[in-house]
N, C-alpha and C positions, 0 to 999 in steps of 0.2 A: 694126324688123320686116324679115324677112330676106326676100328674092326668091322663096322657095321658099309663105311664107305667105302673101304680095300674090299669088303666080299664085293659091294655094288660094281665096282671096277670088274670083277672077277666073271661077273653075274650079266655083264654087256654082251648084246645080242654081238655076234659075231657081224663082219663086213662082208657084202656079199664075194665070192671068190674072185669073179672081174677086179674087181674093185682093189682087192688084197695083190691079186697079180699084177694091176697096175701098178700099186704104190710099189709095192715090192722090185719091178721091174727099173721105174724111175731112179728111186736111190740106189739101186746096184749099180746102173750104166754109169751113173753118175754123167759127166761131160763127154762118155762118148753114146749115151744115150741114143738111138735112130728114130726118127719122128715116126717113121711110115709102120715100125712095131709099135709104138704108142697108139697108133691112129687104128693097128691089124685088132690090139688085145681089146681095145675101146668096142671097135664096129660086131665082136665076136659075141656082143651080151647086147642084143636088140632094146631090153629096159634101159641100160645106162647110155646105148649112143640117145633112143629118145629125151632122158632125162637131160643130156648134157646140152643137146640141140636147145630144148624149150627152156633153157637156164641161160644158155648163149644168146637169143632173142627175145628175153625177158627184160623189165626197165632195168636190172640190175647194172647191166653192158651199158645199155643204150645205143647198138649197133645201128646205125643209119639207111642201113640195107639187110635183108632177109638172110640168116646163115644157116644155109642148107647142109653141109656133112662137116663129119668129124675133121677132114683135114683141114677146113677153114676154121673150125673150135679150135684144134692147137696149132694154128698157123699166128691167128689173131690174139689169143689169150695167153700161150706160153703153155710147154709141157708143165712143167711143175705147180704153174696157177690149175690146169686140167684136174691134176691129181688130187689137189689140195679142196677144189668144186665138189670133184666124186666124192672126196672121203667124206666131205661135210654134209650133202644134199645125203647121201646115204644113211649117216646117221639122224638127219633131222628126220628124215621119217620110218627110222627105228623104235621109236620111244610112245609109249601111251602117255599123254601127258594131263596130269589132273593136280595143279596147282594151290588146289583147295586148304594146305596147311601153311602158305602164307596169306592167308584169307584172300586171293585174288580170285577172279574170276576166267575160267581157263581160255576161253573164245577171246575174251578184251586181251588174253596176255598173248594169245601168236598171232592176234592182229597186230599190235605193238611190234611183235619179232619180225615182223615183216616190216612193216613201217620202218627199223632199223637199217635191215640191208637196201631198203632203196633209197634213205637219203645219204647213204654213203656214195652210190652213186650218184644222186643229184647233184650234192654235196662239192664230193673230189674229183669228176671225170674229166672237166673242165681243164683243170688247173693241173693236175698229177692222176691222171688217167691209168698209169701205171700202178699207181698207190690203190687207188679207188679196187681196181681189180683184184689186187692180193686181197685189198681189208672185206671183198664179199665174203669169203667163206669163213672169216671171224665173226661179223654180224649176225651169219647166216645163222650161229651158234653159241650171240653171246651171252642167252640165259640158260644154257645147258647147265650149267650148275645147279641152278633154280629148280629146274626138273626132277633130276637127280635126287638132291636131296629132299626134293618132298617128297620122293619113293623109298627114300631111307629113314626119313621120320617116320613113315606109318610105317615101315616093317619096327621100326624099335619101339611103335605106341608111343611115339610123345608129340606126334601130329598137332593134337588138340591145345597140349602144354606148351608146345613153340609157338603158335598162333595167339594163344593167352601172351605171352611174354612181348610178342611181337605188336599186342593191342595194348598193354600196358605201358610202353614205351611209343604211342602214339607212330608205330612203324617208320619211325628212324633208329638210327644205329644197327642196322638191321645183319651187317657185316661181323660186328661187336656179338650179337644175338647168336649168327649163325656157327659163330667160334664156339661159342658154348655149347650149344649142340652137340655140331660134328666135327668139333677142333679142325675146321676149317671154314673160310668163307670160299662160297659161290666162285667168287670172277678167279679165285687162286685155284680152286679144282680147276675149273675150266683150264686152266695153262697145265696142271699135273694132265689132264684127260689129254691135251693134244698131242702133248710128249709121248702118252700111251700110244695113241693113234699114228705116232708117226709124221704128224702134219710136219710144213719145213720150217726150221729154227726162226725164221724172219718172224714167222704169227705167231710162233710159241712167245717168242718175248715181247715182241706188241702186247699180248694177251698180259704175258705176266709183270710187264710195268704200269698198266694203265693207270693204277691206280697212283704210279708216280715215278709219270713221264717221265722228268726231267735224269733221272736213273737211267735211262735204256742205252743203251750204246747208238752212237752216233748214227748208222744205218736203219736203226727202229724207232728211232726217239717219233717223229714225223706219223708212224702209224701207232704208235704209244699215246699221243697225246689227243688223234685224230678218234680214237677208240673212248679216249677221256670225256671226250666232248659228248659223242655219239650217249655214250652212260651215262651225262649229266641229258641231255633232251629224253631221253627213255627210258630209264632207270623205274623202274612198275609204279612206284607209289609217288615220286616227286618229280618227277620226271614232266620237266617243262616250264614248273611251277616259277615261278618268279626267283625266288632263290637261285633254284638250279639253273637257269640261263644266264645268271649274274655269274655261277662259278664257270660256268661255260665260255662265257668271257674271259673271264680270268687264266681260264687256262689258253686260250686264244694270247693272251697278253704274254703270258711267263713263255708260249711258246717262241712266240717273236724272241723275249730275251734269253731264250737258249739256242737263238740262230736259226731258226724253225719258222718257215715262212708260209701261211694262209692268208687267203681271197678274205679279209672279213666282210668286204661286199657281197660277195656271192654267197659267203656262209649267210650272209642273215636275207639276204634275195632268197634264199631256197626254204628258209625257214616255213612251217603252218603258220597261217595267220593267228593263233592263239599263242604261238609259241614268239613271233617275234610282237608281239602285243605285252608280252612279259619281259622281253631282254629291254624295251625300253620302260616300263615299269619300276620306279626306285625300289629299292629294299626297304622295307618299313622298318624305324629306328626302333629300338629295343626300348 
């Protein structure tokens, strides 16, 4: 990691105090934690009980009834999923976000960031509801890297020269690209950022095996590969395309033979009709 991304680390807006006293309160109690202190430090910051409410009965859940206060937030969702909401909802809108050095277009790319977190609920709520609920606040944040480092490229002036490199290689390998830069890729900060943050070890390594699943230890392998998939439908530039929902299969497949069991009825039921118009679409032979 290059000097320019450890300052950008260094350089992150601070979490608001709620927020910080939260986390901080959770992993100290650890298992003798008290819900109704969770529920006291929560109600004591009127932004984050609203925030947490309108995220509780947003599609994200898909709660079947209206959820009015906080002790039905961490009754329904768990303390530690609560914590891991706040930390993430709080940074997603810490950040100016202007994507313009991967040549994307900023509005099409947190429409996408959206579209991510709610088909994880479409998705998993069904089948592993549980799962579905941890993996929001990874979606919530999984092109934080992307951000990031397009605010480290223009501070180092090579904005311009990344985007050239990035059109020159027809924006694949973009992983391979971004090493070069900033001696790291995107989805690997993302797991260095949440370790920073604190989020709990479960998302840290969903995060940081996604790229290969079949590595994760047994209790994350399932949101490893479910993240994999998620990256192959919305991934900014290929994301959907006929390719990608064929690797998106694939890893649908390798998960089955790593004991890893998915709906793929209901995965491709949930799919956009562009998107599953593609996964039956062959690969065109070379």
């Amino acid at each position: 990691m290059n000097d320019v991304l450890l300052k950008t680390i260094d350089n992150l807006p601070p979490l608001p105090t709620t927020v910080v006293k939260l986390r901080d309160y959770v992993d100290s109690a650890g298992a003798d934690v008290d819900v109704s202190k969770v529920v006291n430090i929560i109600q004591e910051d009127p932004l984050l009980t609203a925030e947490l409410l309108r995220l509780a009965n947003s599609p994200f859940y898909g709660f079947s009834r209206e959820i009015a206060t906080i002790q039905q937030v961490v009754s329904l969702l768990g303390i530690n999923n609560v914590k891991n909401i706040a930390i993430a909802n709080s940074l997603r809108n810490s950040f100016t976000v202007d994507v313009s050095p991967y040549g994307l277009d900023t509005n099409e790319f947190l429409g996408t960031c959206a579209k991510e977190a709610n088909f994880v609920s479409d998705w998993l709520s069904e089948e592993d509801k549980k799962l579905s609920q941890m993996l929001v606040p990874c979606a919530m944040l999984l092109r934080l890297g992307i951000i990031l480092f397009s605010n480290s490229l223009r501070v180092l002036g090579k904005d311009k020269e990344f985007l050239q490199m990035l059109k020159e290689n027809n924006f694949k390998n973009i992983s391979l690209i971004e090493e070069e830069f900033c001696n790291e890729d995107s989805l690997s900060f993302l797991a260095f950022l949440l370790d920073h943050w604190k989020f709990d070890r479960f998302i840290i390594e969903c995060v940081s095996y996604m790229t290969s699943p079949h590595s994760a230890h047994d209790n994350a392998k399932k949101g490893a590969y479910a993240l994999a998939v998620i990256n192959c439908l919305f991934e900014p530039y290929q994301g959907g395309s006929v390719e990608n929902m064929h690797k998106a299969q694939e890893l649908l497949n390798e998960a089955q033979e790593q004991g890893v069991s998915f709906s793929f009825a209901r995965f491709e039921e949930k799919l956009p009709p562009e998107m599953k118009a593609n996964l039956n679409t062959p690969l065109a032979q070379d």
